[in-house]
C-alpha positions in Angstrom: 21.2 4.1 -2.3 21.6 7.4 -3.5 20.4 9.4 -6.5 20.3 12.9 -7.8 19.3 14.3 -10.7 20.0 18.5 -11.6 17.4 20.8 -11.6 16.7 23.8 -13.7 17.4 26.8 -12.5 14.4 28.4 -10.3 11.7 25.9 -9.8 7.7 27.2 -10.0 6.9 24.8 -7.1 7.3 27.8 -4.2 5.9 31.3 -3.9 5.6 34.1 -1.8 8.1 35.1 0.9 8.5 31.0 1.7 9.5 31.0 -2.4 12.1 33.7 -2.1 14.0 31.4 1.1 13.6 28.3 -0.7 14.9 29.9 -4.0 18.4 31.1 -2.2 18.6 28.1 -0.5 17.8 25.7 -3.8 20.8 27.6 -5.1 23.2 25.8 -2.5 22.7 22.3 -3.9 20.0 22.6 -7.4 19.2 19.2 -7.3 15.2 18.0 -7.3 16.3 14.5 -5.7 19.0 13.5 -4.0 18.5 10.6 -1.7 21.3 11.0 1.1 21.2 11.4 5.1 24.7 13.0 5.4 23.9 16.9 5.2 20.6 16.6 6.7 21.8 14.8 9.6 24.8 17.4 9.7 22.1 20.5 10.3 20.3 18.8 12.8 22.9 18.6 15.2 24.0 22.4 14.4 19.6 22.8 15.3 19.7 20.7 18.4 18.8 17.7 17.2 14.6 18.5 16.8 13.6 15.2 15.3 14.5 13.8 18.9 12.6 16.1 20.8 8.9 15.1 18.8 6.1 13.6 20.5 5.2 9.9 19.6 5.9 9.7 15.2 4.2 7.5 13.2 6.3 7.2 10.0 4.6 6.4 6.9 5.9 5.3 3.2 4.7 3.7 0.4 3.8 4.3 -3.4 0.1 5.5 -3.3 -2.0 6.0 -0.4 0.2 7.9 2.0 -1.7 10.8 2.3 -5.1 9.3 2.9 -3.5 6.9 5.6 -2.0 10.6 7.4 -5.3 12.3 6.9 -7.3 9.0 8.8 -4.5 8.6 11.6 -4.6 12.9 11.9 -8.5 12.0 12.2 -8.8 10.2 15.0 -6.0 11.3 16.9 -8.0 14.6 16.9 -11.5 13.0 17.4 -9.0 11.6 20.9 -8.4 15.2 21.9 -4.7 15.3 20.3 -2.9 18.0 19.4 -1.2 16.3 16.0 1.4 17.6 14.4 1.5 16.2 10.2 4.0 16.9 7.7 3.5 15.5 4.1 4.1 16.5 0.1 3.9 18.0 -2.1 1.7 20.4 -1.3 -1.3 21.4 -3.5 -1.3 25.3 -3.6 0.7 26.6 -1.0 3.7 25.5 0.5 2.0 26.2 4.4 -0.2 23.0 4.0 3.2 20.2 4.5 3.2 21.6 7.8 0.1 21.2 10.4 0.9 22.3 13.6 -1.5 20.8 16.6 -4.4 20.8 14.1 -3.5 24.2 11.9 -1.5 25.2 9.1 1.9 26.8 10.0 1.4 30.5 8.9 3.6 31.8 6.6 5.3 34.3 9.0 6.2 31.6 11.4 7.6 29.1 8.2 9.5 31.9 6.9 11.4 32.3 10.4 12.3 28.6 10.9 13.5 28.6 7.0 15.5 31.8 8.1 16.7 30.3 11.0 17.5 27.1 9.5 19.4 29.3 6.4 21.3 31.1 8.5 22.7 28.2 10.8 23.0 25.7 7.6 25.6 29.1 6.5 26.2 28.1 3.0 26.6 24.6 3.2 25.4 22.1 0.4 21.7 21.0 1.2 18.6 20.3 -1.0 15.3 22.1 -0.4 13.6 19.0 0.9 15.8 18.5 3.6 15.3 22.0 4.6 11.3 21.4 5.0 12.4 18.6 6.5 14.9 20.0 9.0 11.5 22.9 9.2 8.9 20.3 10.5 11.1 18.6 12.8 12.2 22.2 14.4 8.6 23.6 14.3 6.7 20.2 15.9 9.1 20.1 18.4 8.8 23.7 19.4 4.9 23.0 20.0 3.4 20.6 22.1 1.4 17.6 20.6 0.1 14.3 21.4 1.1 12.4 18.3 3.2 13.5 15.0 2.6 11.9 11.5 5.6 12.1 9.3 5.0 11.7 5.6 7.9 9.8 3.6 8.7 12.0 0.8 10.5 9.2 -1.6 11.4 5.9 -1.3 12.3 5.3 2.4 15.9 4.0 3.3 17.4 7.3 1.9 14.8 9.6 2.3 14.9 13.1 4.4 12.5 11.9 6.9 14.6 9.1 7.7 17.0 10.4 10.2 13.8 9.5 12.9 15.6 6.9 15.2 12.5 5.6 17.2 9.3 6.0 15.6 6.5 4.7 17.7 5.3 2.8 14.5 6.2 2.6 10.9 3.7 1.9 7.6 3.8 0.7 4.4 1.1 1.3 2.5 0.0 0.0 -1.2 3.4 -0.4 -3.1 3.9 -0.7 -6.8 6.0 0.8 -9.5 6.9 4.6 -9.4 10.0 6.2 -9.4 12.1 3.5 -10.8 15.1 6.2 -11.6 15.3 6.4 -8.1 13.9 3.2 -6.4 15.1 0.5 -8.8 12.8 -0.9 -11.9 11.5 -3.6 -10.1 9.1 -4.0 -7.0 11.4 -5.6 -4.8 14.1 -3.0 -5.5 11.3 -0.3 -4.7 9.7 -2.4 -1.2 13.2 -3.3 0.0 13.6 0.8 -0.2 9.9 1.5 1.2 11.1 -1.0 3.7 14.0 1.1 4.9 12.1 3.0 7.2 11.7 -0.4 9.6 13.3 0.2 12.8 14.6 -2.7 15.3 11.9 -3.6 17.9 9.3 -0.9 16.2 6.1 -2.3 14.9 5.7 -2.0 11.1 2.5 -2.4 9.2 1.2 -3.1 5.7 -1.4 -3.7 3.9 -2.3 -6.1 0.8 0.7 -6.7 -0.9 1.8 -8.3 -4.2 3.9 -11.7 -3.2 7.0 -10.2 -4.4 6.6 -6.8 -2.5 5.5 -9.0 1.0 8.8 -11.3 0.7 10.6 -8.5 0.9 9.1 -6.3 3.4 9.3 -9.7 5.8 12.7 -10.1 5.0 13.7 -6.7 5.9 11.7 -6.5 9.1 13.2 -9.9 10.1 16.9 -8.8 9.4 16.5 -5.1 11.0 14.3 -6.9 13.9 10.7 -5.3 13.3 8.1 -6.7 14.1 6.0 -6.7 11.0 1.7 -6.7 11.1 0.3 -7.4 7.3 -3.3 -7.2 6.4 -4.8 -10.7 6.1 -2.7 -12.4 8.6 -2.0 -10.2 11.9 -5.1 -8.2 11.5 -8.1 -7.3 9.3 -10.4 -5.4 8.1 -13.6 -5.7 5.7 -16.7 -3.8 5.1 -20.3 -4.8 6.1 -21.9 -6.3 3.4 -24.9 -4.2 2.7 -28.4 -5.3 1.8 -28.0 -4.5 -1.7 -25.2 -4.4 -3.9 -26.0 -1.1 -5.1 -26.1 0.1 -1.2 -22.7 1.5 0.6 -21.2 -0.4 3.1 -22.5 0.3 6.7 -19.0 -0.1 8.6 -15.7 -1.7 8.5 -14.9 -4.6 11.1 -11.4 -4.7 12.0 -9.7 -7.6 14.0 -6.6 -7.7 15.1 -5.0 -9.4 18.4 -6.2 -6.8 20.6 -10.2 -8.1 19.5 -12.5 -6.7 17.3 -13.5 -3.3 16.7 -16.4 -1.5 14.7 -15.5 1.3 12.6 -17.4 3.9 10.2 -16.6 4.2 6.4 -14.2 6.6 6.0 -15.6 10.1 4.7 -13.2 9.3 1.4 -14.5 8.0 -1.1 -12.8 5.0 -3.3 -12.7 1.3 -1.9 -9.1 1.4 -1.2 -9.8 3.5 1.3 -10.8 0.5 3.7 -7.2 -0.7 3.6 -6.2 3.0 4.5 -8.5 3.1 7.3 -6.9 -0.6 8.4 -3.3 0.8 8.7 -4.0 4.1 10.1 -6.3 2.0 13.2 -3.0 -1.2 13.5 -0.8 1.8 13.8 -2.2 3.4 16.4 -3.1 0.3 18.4 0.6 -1.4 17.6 2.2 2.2 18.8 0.3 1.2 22.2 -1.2 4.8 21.9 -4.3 4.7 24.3 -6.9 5.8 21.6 -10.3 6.4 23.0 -13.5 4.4 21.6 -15.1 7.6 20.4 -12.4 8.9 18.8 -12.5 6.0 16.0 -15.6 8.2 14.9 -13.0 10.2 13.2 -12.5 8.2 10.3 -16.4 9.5 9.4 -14.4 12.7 9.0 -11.4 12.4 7.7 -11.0 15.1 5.0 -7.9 15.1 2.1 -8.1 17.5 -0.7 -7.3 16.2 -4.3 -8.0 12.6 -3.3 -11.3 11.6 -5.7 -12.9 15.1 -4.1 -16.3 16.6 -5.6 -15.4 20.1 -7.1 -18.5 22.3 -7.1 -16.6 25.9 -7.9 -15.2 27.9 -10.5 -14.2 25.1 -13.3 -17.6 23.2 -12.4 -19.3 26.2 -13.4 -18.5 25.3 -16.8 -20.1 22.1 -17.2 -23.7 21.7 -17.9 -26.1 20.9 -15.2 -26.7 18.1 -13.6 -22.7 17.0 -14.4 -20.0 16.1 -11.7 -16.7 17.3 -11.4 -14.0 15.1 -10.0 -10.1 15.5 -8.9 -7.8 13.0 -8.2 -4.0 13.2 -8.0 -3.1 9.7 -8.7 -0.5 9.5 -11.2 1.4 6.3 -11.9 0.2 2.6 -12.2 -0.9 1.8 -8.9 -3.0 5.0 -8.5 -4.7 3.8 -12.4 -5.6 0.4 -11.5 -7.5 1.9 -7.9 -9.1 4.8 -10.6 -10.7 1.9 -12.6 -12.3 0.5 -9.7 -14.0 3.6 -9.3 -15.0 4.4 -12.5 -16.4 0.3 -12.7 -19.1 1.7 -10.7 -19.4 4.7 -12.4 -21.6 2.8 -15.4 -24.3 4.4 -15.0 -23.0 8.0 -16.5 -20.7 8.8 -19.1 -17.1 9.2 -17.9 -14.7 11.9 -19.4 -11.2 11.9 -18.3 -9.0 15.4 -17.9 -5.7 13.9 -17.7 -2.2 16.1 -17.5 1.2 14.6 -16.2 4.1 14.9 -14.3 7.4 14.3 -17.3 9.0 11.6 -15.2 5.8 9.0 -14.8 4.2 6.1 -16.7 2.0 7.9 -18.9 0.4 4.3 -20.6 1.2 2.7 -17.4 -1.4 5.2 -15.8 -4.2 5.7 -18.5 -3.9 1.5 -19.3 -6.2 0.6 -16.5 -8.1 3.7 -17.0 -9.0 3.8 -20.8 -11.8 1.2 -21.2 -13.9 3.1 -18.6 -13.8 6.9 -20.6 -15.9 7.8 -23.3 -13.9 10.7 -24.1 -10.1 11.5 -23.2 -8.6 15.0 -23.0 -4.6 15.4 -22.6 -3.8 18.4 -20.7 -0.9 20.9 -20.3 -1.7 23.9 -17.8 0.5 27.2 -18.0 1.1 26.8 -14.3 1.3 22.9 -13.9 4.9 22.3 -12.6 7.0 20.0 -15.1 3.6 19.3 -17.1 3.9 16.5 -19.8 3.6 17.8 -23.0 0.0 17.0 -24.4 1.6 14.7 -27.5 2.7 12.7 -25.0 -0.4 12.1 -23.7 -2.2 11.4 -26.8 0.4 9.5 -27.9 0.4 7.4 -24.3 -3.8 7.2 -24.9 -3.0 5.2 -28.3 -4.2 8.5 -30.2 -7.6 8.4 -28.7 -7.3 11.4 -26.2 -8.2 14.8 -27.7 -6.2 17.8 -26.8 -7.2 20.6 -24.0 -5.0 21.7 -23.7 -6.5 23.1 -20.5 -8.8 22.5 -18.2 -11.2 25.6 -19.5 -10.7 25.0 -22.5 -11.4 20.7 -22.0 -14.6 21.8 -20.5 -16.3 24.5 -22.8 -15.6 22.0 -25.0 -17.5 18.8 -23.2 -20.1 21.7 -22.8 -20.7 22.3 -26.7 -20.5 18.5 -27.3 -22.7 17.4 -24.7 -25.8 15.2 -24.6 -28.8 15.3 -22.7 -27.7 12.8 -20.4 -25.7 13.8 -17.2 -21.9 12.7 -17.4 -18.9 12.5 -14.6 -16.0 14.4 -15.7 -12.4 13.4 -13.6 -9.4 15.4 -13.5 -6.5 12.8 -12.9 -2.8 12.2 -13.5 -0.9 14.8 -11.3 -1.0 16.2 -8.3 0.4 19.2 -9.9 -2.4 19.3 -11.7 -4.5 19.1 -9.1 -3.2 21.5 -7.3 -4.0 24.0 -10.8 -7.6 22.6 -10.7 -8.4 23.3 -7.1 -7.1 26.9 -7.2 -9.2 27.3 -10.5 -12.1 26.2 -8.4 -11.8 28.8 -5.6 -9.8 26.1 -3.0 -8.3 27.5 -0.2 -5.5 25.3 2.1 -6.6 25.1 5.8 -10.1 22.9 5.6 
């Protein structure tokens, strides 16, 4: 399968000296997608060949939940004693945090020498930016030393950059649902049987819950590429310990598997699907045949991913009354709605207001659907700086009229402020990791935690 679709002309995504490289080189093929192995696979061999020189990779795709499943594996690999290497996108603020390097950010001085490096041996030929972070990670993780290397899929699977890995030490799948259909197909199977591309013959591959249609074909594909393929609920599992109360957090996790049975903290993110992200990250590792130490599962306890239902207590929280919460999420399509409402269930006991902006290619109604019933109030927002924002009419409009306009985040807040009861309320920004990326540098984030 391949897809691409024009950009406009410079993109606001990059800045800074990385922005400047990225900008020449985006003018050698302008497209934002273009699903294809061919010229990547071209300028690694002109490079070496990097993504065969990487310490053991655990590859990871899927619709939502990729990152949180990269920041628990990075977790306990580093709990072990690891040097990990992780790539993933997008990025939030800076361009620096796809690219940890045995547990730190690439600095922008070395990043802007690979991107020379790889612009001046690439010399002229077509190739999309992606696949030149791509072609980045693989050259900087395998000029540094590491124990283990987490590789983020950035779309789809079968086609994707970060598909060019011949022998991953594991692959995973995580929760799967509709999102990016003008790439992926419009249906689920189309968009697992391309999630499923990243199986590899005799490589474990592991999965969560699934809808029927999404686990036909994932054991289909593993059975026809000859992957051996571990799904929640059958090869292994894992479930919290039930509290004393239902108003009282979990304890622990017990996962089983065929290796026997192993006690786990709650991971330090919050949102119940987090359990199933702590599941894969722990199958990997253990399928891989990586010798993870006991202590090291402690890690999950600490597992920190910005933008992923994180407490803001900065600059925009400043604005709300006291005795409010601030929120951030980056979900954004239907999936990432239906987990939100799970959340904002047990949320009853405040009032809820929703911040909501967009990316212009998703679900708008499929997102804010599952979310609706749980707000009392609605705001549709449009940032100056949020990259390919959603008009807010659109939002309104996807809301059934009931969202009010921001239009920013400021602006959404003062306004909450004048309006406000007595009564403490949760406010969440949601909808767009673009977005969230705006938010957190409103708040006074910096890249690097």
């Amino acid at each position: 399968m391949s897809s691409s679709v024009p950009s406009a002309p410079p993109t606001t995504e990059f800045s800074g000296r990385t922005g400047e490289v990225l900008e020449r080189l985006n003018r050698l093929y302008p497209a934002l997608i273009d699903l294809s192995l061919g010229r990547l696979e071209t300028l690694l061999g002109k490079l070496g060949h990097p993504e065969d020189a990487l310490p053991p990779v655990i590859h990871v795709a899927g619709t939502n939940g990729k990152g949180s499943t990269c920041a628990t594996l990075r977790a306990i690999g580093e709990a072990a004693g690891w040097r990990v290497h992780v790539m993933t996108s997008p990025h939030l603020v800076d361009v620096t945090e796809r690219f940890r390097i045995a547990g730190k950010l690439v600095s922008e001085a070395e990043l802007v020498a690979t991107l020379e490096e790889i612009e001046r041996v690439n010399a002229g030929a077509p190739i999309t930016v992606f696949e030149v972070l791509t072609a980045a990670g693989f050259l900087l993780f395998a000029r540094h030393p590491a124990e283990l290397a987490i590789i983020e899929v950035g779309l789809g699977g079968r086609c994707d950059a970060t598909n060019v890995l011949k022998h991953p030490a594991a692959c995973i799948v995580t929760s799967v649902s509709m999102d990016h259909e003008a790439f992926l197909g419009n249906t689920l199977q189309a968009i697992a049987a391309e999630k499923a591309g990243i199986f590899k013959p005799g490589v474990p591959a592991i999965t969560g819950a699934q809808p029927d249609a999404v686990m036909q074909v994932l054991n289909a594909e593993a059975q026809k590429i000859g992957a051996t393929l571990l799904r929640r609920g059958h090869e292994w599992q894992i479930e919290p310990v039930a509290s004393e109360t239902p108003q009282t957090p979990p304890s622990g996790l017990i996962f089983i598997d065929s290796k026997g049975k192993l006690q786990l903290p709650v991971s330090a993110l919050p949102g119940q699907w987090q359990t199933e992200n702590v599941g894969l990250a722990v199958e990997a590792l253990r399928a891989a045949g990586l010798a993870v130490p006991d202590a090291a599962w402690q890690g999950i306890s600490r597992v920190s991913w910005p933008a992923r239902m994180q407490r803001l207590h900065g600059a925009l929280a400043a604005h709300l009354p006291d005795g409010w919460e601030l929120w951030l999420d980056g979900g954004h399509n239907p999936g990432a709605g239906h987990a939100l409402a799970n959340t904002l269930q047990s949320w009853a006991d405040r009032p809820v207001h929703l911040l909501v902006g967009m990316k212009q290619t998703k679900d708008a109604s499929g997102f804010l659907s599952p979310v609706l019933p749980y707000a009392t109030t609605i705001w549709a927002i449009q940032e100056p700086k949020q990259h390919l924002a959603l008009p807010v009419e659109a939002i309104v409009a996807a809301s059934d009229g009931k969202a009010h306009v921001g239009p920013t985040l400021v602006q959404a807040l003062e306004s909450l402020k004048v309006q406000s009861a007595a009564k403490p309320a949760r406010v969440l920004i949601c909808g767009s990791l673009y977005l969230a990326g705006v938010a957190l540098t409103q708040d006074g984030w910096q890249p690097g935690a």
